[in-house]
Residue frames as qw, qx, qy, qz and C-alpha x, y, z in Angstrom:
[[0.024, 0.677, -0.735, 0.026, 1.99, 19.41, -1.92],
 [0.733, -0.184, 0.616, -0.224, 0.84, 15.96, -0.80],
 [0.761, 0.563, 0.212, -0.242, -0.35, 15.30, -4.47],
 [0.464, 0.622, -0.628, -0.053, 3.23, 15.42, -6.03],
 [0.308, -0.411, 0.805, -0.298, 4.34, 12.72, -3.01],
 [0.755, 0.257, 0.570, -0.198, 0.92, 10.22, -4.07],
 [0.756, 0.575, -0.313, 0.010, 1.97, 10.51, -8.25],
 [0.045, 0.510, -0.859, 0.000, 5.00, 8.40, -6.68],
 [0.694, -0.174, 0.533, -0.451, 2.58, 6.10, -5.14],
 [0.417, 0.717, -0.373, 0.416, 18.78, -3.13, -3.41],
 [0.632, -0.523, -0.021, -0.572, 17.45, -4.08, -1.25],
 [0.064, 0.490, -0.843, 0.213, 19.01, -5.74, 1.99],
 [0.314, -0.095, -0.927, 0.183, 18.21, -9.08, 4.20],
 [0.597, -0.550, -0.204, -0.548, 14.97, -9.33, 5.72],
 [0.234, 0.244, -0.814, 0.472, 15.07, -10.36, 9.41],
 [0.539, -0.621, -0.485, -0.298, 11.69, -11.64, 11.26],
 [0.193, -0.544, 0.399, -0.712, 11.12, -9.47, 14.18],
 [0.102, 0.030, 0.879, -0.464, 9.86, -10.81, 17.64],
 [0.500, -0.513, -0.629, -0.301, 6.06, -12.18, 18.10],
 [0.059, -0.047, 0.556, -0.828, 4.82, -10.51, 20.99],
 [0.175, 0.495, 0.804, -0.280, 1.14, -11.18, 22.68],
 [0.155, 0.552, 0.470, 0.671, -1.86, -9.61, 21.09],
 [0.069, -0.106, -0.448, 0.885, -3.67, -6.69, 22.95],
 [0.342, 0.639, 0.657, -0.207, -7.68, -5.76, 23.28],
 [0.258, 0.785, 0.477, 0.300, -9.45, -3.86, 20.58],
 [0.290, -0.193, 0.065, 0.935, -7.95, -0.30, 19.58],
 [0.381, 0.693, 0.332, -0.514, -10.69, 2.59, 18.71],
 [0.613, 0.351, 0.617, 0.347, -10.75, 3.14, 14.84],
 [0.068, 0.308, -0.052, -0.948, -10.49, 6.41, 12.85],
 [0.701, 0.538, 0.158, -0.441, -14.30, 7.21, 10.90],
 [0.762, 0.423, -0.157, -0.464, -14.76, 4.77, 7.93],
 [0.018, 0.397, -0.890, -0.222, -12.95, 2.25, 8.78],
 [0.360, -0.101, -0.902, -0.217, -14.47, -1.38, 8.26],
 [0.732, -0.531, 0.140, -0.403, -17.31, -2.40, 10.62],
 [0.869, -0.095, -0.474, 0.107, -14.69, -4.98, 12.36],
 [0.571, -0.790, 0.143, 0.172, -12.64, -4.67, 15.55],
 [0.342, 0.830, -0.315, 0.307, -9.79, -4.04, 15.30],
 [0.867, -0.446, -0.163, 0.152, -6.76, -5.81, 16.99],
 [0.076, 0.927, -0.363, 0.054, -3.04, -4.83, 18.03],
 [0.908, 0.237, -0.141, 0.314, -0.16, -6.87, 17.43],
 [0.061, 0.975, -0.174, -0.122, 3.50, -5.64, 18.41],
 [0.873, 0.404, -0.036, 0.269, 6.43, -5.81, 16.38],
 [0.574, -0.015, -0.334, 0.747, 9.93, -4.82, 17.86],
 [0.147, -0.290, -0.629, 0.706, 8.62, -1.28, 18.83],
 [0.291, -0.108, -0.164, -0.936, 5.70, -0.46, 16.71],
 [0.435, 0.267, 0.568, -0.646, 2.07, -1.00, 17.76],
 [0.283, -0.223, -0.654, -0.665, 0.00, -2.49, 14.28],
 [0.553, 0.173, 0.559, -0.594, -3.25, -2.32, 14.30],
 [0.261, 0.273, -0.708, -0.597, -5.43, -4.79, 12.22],
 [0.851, 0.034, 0.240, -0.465, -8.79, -6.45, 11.65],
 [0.048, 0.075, -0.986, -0.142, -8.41, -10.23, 11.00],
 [0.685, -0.130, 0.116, -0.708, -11.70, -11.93, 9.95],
 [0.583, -0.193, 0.751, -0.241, -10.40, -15.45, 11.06],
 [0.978, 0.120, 0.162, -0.047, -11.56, -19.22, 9.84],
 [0.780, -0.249, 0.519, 0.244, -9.51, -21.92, 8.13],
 [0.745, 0.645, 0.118, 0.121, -9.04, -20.26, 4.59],
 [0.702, 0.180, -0.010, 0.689, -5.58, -19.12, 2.87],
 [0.230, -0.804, -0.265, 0.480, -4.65, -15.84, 4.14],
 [0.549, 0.516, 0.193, 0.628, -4.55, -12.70, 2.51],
 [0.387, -0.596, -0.262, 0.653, -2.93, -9.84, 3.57],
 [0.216, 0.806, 0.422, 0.355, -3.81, -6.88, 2.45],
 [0.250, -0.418, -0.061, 0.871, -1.13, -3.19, 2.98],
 [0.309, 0.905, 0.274, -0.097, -2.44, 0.10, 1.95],
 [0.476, 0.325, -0.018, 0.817, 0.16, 2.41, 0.22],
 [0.387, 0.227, -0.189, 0.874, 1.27, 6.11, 0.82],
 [0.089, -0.295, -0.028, -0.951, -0.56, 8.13, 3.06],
 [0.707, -0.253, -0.331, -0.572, -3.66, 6.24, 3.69],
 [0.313, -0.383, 0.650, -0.577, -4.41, 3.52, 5.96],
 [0.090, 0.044, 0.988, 0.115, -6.36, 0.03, 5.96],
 [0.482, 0.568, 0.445, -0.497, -10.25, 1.29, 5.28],
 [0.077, 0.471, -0.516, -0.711, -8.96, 1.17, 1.74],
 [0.292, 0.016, -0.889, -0.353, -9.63, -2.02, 1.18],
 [0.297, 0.078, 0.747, -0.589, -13.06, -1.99, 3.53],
 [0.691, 0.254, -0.058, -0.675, -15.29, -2.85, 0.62],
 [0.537, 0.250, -0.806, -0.004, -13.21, -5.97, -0.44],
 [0.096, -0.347, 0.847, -0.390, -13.05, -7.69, 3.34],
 [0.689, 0.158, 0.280, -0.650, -16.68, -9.09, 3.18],
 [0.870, 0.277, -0.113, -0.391, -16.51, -10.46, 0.06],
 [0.423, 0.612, -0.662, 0.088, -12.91, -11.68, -0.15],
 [0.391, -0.400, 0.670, -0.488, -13.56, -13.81, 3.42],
 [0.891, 0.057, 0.155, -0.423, -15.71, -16.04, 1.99],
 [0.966, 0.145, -0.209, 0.054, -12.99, -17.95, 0.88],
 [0.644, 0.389, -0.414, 0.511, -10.08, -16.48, 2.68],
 [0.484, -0.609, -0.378, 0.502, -8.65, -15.59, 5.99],
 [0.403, 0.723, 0.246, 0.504, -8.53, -11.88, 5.57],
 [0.614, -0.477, -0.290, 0.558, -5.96, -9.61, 7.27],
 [0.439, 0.657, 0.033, 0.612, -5.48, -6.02, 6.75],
 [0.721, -0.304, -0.343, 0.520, -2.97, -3.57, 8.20],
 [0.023, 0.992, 0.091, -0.086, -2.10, -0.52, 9.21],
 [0.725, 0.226, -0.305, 0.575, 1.98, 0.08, 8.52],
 [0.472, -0.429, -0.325, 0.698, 3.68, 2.04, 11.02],
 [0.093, -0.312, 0.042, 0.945, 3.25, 5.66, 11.01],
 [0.367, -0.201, -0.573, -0.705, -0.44, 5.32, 9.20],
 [0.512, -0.368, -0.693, -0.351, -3.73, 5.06, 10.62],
 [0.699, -0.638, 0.164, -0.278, -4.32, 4.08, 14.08],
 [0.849, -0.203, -0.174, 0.455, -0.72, 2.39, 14.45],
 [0.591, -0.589, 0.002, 0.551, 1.85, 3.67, 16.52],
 [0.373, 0.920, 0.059, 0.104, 3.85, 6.57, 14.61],
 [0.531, -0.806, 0.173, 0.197, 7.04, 6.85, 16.49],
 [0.053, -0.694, 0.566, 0.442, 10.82, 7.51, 14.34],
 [0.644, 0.712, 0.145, -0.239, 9.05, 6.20, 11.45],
 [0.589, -0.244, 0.542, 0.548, 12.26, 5.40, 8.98],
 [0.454, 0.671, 0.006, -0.586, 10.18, 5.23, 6.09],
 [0.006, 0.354, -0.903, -0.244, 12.45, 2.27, 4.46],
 [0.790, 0.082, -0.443, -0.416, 11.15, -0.13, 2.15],
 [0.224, 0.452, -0.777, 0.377, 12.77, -2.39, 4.07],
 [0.156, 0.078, 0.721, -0.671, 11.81, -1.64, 7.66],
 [0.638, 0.021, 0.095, -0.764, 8.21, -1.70, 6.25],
 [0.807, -0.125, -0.188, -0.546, 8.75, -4.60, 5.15],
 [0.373, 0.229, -0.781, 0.445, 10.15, -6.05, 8.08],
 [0.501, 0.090, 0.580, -0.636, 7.01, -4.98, 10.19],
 [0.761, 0.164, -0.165, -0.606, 4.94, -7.11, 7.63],
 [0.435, 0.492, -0.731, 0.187, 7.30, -9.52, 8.16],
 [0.042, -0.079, 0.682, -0.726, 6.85, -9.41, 12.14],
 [0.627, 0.087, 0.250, -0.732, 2.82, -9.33, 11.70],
 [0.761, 0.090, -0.567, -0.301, 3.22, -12.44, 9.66],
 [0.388, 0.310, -0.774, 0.392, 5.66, -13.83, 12.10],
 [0.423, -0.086, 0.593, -0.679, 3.05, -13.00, 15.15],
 [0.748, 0.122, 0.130, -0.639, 0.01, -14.67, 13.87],
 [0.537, -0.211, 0.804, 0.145, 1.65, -17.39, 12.25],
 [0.618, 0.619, 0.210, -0.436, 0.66, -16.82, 8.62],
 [0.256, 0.669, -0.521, -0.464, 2.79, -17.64, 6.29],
 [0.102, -0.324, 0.122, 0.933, 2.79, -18.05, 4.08],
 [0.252, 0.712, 0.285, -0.590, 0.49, -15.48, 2.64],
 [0.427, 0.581, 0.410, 0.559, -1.09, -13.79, -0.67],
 [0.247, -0.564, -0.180, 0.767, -0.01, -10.45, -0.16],
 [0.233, 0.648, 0.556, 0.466, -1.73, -7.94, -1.66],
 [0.408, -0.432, -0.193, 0.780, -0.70, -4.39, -1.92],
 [0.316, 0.882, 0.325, 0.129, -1.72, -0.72, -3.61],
 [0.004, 0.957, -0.142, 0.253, 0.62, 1.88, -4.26],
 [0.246, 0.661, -0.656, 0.267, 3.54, 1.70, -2.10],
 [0.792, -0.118, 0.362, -0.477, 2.08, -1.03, -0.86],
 [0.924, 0.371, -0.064, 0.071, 2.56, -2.97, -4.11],
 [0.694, 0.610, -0.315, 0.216, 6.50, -1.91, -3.30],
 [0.623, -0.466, 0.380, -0.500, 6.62, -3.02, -0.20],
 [0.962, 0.117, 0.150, -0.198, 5.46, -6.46, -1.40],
 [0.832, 0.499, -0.227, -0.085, 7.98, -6.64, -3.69],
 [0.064, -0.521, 0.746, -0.410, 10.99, -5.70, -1.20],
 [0.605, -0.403, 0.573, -0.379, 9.45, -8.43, 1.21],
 [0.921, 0.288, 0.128, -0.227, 9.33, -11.23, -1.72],
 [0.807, 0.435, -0.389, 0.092, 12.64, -10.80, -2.21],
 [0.263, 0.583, -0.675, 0.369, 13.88, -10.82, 0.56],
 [0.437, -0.176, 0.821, -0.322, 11.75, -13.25, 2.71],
 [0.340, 0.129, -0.670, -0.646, 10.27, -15.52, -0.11],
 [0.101, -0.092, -0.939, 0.316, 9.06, -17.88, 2.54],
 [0.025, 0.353, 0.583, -0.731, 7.13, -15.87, 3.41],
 [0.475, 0.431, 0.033, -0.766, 4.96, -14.50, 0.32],
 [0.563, 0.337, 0.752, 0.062, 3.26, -17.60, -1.81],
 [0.312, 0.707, 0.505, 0.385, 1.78, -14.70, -4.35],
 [0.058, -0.470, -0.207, 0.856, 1.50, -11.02, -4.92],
 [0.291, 0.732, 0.575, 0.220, -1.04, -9.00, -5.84],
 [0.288, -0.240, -0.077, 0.924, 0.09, -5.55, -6.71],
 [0.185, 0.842, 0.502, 0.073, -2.53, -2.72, -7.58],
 [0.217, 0.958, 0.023, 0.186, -0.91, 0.23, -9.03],
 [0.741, -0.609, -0.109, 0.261, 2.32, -0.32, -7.70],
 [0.010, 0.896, -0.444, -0.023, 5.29, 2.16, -7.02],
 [0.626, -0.457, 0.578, 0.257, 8.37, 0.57, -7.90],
 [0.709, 0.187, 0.530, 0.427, 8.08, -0.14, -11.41],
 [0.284, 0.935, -0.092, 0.190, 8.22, 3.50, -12.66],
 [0.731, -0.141, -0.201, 0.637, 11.80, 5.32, -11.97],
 [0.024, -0.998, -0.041, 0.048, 13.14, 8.35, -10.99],
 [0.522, 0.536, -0.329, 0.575, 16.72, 10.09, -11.82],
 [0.502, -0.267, -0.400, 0.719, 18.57, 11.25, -8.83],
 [0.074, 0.046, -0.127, 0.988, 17.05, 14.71, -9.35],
 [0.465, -0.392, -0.366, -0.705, 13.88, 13.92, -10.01],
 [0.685, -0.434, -0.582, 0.059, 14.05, 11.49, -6.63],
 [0.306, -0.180, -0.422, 0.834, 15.77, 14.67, -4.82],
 [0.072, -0.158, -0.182, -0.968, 13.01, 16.55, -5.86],
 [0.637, -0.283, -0.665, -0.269, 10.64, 14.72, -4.55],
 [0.546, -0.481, -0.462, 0.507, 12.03, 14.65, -0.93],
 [0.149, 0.018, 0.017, 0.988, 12.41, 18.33, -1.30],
 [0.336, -0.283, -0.429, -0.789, 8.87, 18.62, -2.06],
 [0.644, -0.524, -0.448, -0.331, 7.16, 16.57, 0.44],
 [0.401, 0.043, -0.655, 0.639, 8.15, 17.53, 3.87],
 [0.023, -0.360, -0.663, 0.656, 6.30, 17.41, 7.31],
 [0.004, -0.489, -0.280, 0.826, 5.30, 20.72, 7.15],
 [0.254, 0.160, -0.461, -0.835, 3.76, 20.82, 3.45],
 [0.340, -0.117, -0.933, 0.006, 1.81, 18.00, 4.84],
 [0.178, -0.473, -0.636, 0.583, 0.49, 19.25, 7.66],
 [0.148, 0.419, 0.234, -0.865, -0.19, 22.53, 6.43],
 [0.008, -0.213, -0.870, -0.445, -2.30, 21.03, 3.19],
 [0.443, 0.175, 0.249, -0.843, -5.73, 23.40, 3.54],
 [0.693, 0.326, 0.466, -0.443, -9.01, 22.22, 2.43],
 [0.441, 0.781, -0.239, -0.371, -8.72, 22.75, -1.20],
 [0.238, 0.507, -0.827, -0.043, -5.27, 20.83, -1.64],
 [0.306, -0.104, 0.938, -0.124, -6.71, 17.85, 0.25],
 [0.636, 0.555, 0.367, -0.391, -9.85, 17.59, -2.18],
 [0.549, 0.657, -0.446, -0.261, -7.36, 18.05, -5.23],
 [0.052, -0.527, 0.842, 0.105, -5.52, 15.27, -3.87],
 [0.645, 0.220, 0.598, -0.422, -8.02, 12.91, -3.09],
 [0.686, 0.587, 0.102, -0.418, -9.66, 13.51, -6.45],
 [0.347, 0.622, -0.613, -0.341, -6.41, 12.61, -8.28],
 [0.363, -0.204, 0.896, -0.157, -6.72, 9.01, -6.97],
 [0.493, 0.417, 0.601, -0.471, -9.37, 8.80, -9.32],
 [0.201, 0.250, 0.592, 0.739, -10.45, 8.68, -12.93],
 [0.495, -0.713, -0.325, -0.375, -14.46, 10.05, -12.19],
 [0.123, -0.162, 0.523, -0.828, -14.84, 11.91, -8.77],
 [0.558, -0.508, -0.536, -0.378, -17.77, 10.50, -6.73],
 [0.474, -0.615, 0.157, -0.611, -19.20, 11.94, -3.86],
 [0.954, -0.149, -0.151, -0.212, -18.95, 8.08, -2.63],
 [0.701, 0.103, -0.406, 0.577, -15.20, 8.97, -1.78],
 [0.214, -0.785, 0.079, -0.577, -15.98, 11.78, 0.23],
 [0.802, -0.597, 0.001, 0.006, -15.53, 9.73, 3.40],
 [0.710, 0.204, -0.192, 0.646, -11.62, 9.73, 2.27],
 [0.034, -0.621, -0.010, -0.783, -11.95, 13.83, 2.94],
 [0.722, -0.623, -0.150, -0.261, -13.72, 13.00, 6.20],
 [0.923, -0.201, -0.026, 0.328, -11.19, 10.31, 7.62],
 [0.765, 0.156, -0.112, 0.615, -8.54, 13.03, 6.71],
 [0.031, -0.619, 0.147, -0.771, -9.41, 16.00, 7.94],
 [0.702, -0.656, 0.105, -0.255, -10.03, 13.83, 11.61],
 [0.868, -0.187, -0.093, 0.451, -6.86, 12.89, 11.47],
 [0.230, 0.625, -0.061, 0.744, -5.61, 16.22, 11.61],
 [0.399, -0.720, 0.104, -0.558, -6.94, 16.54, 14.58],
 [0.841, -0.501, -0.206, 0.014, -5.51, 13.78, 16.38],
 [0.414, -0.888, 0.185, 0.076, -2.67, 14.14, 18.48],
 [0.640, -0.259, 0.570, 0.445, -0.16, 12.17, 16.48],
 [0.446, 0.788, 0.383, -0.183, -0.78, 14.03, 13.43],
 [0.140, -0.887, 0.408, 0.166, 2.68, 15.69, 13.08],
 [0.328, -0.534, 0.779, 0.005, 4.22, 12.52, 13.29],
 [0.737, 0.472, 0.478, 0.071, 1.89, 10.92, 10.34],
 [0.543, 0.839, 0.009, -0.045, 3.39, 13.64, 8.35],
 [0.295, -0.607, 0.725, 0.136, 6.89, 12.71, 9.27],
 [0.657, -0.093, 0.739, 0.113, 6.08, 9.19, 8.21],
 [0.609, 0.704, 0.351, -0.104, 4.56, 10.32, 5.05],
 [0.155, 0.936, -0.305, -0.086, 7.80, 12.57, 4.33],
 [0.410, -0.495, 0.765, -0.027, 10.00, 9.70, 5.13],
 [0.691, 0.138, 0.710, 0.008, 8.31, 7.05, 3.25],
 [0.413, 0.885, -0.058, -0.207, 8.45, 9.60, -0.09],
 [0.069, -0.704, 0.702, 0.081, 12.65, 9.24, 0.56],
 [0.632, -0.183, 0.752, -0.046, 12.19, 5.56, 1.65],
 [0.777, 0.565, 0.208, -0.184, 10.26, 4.87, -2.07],
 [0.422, 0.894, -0.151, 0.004, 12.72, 6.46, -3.79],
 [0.198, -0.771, 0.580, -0.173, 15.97, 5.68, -1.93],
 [0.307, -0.272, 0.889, 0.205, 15.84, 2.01, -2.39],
 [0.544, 0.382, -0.285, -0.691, 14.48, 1.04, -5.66],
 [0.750, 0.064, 0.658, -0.038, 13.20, -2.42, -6.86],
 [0.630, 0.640, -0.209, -0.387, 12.91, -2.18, -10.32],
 [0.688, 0.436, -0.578, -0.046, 16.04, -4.04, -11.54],
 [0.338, -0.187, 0.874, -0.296, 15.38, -6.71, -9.02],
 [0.813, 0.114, 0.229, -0.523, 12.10, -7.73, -10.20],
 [0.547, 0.439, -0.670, -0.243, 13.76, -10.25, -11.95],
 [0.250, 0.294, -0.798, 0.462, 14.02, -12.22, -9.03],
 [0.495, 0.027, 0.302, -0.815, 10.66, -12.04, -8.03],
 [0.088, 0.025, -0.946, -0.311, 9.40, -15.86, -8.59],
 [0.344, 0.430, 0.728, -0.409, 6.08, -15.83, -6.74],
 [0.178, 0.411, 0.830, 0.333, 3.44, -15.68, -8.77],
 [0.082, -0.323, -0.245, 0.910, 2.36, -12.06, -9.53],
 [0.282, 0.694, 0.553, 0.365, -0.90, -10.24, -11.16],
 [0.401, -0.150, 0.109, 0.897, -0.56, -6.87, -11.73],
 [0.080, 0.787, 0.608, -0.063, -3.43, -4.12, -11.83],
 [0.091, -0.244, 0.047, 0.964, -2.94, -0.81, -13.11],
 [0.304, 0.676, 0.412, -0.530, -6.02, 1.92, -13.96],
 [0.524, 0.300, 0.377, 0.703, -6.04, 2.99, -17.50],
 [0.006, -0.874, -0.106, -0.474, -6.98, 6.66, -16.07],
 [0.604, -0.671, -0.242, 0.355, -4.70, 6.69, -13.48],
 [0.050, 0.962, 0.005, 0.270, -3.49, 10.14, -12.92],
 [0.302, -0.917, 0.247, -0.081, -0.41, 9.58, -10.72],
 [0.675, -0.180, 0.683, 0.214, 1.34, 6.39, -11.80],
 [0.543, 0.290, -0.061, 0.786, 3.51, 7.85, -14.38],
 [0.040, -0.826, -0.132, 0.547, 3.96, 11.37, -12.14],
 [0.518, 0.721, 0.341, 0.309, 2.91, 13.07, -15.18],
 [0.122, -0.989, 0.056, 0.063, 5.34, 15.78, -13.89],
 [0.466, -0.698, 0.543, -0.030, 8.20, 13.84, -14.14],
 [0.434, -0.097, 0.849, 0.285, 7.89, 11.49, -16.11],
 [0.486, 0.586, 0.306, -0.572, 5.67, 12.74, -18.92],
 [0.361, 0.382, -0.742, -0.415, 7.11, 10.79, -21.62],
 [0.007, -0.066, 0.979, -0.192, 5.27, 7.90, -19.93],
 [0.440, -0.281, -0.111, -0.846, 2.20, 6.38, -19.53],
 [0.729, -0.329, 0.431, -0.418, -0.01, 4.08, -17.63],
 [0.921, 0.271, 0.012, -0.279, 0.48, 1.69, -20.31],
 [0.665, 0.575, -0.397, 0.263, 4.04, 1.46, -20.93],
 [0.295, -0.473, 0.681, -0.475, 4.34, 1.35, -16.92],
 [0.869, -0.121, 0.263, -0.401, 2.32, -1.60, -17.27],
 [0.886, 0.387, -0.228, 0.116, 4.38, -3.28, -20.06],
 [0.087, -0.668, 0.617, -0.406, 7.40, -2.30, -17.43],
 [0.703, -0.260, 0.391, -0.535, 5.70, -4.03, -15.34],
 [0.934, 0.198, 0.149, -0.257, 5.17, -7.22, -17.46],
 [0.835, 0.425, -0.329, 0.121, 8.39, -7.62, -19.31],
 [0.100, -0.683, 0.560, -0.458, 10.53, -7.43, -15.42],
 [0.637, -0.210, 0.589, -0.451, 8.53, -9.64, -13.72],
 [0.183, 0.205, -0.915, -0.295, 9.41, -13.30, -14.95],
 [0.100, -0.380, -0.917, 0.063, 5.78, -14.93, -13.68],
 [0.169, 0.287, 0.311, -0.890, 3.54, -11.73, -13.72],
 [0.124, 0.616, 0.655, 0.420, -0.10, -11.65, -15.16],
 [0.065, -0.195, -0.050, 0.977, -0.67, -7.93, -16.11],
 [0.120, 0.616, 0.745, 0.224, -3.91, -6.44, -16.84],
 [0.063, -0.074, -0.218, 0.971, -5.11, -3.10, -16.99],
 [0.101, 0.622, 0.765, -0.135, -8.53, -1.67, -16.06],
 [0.090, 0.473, 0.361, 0.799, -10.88, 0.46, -17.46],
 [0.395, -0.643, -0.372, -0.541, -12.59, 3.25, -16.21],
 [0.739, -0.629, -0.241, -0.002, -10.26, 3.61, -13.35],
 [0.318, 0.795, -0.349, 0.382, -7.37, 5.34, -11.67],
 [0.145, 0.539, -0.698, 0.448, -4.90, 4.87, -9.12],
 [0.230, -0.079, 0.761, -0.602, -7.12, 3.45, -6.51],
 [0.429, 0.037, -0.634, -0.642, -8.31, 1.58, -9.33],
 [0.329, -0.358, -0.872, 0.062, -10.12, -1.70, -6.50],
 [0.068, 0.446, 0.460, -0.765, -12.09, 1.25, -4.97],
 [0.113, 0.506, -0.297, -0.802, -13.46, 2.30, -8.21],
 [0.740, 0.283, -0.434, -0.429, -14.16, -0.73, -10.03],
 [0.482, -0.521, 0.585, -0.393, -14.39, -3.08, -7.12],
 [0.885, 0.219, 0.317, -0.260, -16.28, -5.61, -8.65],
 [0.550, 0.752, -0.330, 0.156, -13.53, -5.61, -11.52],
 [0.136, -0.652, 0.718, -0.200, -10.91, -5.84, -8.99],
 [0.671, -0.218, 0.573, -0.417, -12.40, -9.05, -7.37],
 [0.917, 0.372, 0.140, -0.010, -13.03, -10.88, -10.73],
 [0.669, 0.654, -0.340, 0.096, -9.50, -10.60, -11.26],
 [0.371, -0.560, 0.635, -0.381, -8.39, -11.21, -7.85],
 [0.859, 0.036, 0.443, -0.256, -10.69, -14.84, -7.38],
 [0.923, 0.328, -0.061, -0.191, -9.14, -15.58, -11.01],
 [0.409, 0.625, -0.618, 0.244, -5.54, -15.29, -10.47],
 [0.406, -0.419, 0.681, -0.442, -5.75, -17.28, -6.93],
 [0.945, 0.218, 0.180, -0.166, -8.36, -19.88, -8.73],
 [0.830, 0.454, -0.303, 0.116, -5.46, -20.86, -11.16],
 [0.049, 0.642, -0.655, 0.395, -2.98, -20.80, -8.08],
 [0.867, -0.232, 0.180, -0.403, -5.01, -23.36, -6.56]]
């Protein structure tokens, strides 16, 4: 069941939340980065996030649907050398707080909002995957201040969905089809993130089958079931006009879930990309080969050489 919820993978006024003190080091779930890990709170969620500090531009970095900030733990190394590098957990993911979860583009990105607002970052290259990347876009338009750039990597928002196909969706992905996801289904999902399977994601499989076991586990699959609705329930699309920052735009040319080939199967990756390109009034689009949904995990090196160039000509 998850696997229909990740092929997803009007917005009102933003409002910066309070800055509240940081707190000590929070324990990590297996694979995340090798960095500590700090906590921030925002009105009443708990983030957690590694910052690796100095005096470069800062890039923040959100995971999309399900997942959690170890996404991007191959990137943080290299990507430091010239930048300040921040990445987060969003509510109801990871090792932050979980607690009535909304699941609103919005409110998510109102806590990104609030983590900028604590640290004092803005403004920022945000960089996002998946509903991540629509996130970004909700928070560009509605705190521009606050995002200089976006990078989007497969992002939700520029497909659509009819009203049935977006009630079908929330129909499909609730709590309990979540939770009860056996071995099997969480390997098929996984795998779909992918053009090529390699063992070398296996630690995804790992990292999810110990979160199952923690005690807030229930209440990831709320957020996950919520944030399905939230996707769907306030679209960006025919904003993106409005979207001035500077934007690059990554999509896989095997990705398997961006079009949901169930739904939208008159689509492809390509013609989501050219979405993509003719909406956005300042976007550089690009698609990669030899890569699918979770295309900077895959073809890292690839990612990076298109990251460093679109920031080099922002310079």
């Amino acid at each position: 069941m998850l696997r229909l919820a990740v092929l997803l993978i009007g917005c009102t006024a933003l409002f910066a939340m309070p800055a509240t003190a940081q707190s000590p080091e929070v324990e990590p779930l297996p694979h995340y980065p090798e960095h500590a890990l700090e906590t921030v709170v925002v009105d009443n969620d708990t983030l957690a996030y590694l910052d690796t500090g100095g005096d470069g531009p800062p890039l923040v970095l959100v995971h999309g649907l399900g997942s959690n900030l170890s996404l991007w733990r191959d990137h943080i190394e290299p990507l430091s050398a010239e930048h300040r590098v921040l990445a987060l957990d969003l509510p109801g993911f990871g090792v932050s707080s979980k607690h009535d979860v909304s699941g609103r583009m919005t409110d998510f990105a109102d806590s990104v909002r609030g983590f900028v607002d604590a640290l004092d970052l803005a403004p920022v290259t945000y960089v996002g995957v998946s509903m991540g990347g629509q996130i970004g876009l909700t928070l560009a338009l509605g705190a521009p201040e606050v995002v200089e750039r976006l990078v989007l990597v497969s992002p939700a928002g520029i497909e659509t969905f009819t009203d049935e196909q977006a009630e079908a969706l929330r129909q499909t992905m609730t709590p309990q089809a979540i939770a009860s996801a056996d071995s099997s289904a969480i390997q098929q999902n996984t795998a779909a993130n992918f053009a090529s399977w390699s063992d070398d994601y296996a630690w995804l499989i790992e990292q999810r089958h110990a979160l199952s076991e923690r005690d807030d586990f229930m209440s990831y699959a709320r957020a996950n079931s919520a944030s399905v609705a939230g996707m769907v329930d306030e679209p960006v699309y025919d904003r993106l006009g409005d979207v001035d920052q500077p934007t690059l735009v990554l999509y896989g040319t095997g990705d398997k879930l961006i079009p949901n080939p169930y739904l939208n199967p008159q689509w492809d990756t390509q013609a989501i990309a050219q979405r993509a390109e003719e909406a956005l009034p300042n976007a550089d689009v690009h698609l990669v080969d030899n890569a699918g949904h979770l295309l900077m995990m895959e073809q890292p090196e690839v990612f990076r050489e298109h990251v460093r160039a679109f920031l080099e000509v922002q310079k």
